[in-house]
C-alpha positions as semicolon CSV with decimal commas, in nm:
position;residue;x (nm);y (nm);z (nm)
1;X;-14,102;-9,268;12,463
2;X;-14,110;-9,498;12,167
3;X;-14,328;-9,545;11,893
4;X;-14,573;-9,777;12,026
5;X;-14,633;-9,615;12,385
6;X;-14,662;-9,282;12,105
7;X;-14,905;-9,468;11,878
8;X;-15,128;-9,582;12,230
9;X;-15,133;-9,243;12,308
10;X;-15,521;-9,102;12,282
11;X;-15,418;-8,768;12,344
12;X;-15,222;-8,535;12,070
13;X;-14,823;-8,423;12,119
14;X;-14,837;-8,108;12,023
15;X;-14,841;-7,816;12,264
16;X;-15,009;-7,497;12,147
17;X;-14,796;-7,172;12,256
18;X;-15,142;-6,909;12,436
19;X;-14,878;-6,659;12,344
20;X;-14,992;-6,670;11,997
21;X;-15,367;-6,604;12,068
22;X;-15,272;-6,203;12,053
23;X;-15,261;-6,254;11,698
24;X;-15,648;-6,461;11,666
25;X;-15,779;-6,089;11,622
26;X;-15,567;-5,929;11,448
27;X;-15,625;-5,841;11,088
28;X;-15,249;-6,035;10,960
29;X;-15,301;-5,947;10,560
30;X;-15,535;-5,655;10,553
31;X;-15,434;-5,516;10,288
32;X;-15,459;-5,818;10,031
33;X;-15,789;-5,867;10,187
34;X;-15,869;-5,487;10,107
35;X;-15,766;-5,573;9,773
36;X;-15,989;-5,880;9,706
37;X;-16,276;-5,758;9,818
38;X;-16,268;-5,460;9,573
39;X;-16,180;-5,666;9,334
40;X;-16,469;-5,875;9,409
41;X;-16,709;-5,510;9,435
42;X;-16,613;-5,401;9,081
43;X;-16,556;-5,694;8,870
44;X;-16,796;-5,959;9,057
45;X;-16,783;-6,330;9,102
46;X;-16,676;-6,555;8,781
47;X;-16,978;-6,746;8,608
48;X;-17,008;-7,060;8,666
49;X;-17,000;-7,300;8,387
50;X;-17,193;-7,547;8,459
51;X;-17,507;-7,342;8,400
52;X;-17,423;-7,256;8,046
């Protein structure tokens, strides 16, 4: 293939691996999400400036 017939091409190149959709559920960084969210429970959301 060369780059025109690949620039005609409607359709994408890439091929997805469905091996990797084992993973879609999976909780990857739990702990750093653990860790925001507490962060977020005791300290809160930053102010926003514009409204001052």
């Amino acid at each position: 293939m060369n780059i025109e017939e690949l620039n005609k091409r409607k359709a994408p190149i890439v091929v997805i691996d469905n091996s990797l959709k084992k993973y879609k559920e999976l909780p990857i960084f739990q702990d750093k999400v653990d860790k925001a969210n507490e962060m977020l429970r005791t300290v809160g959301l930053p102010k926003d400036i514009n409204k001052i």
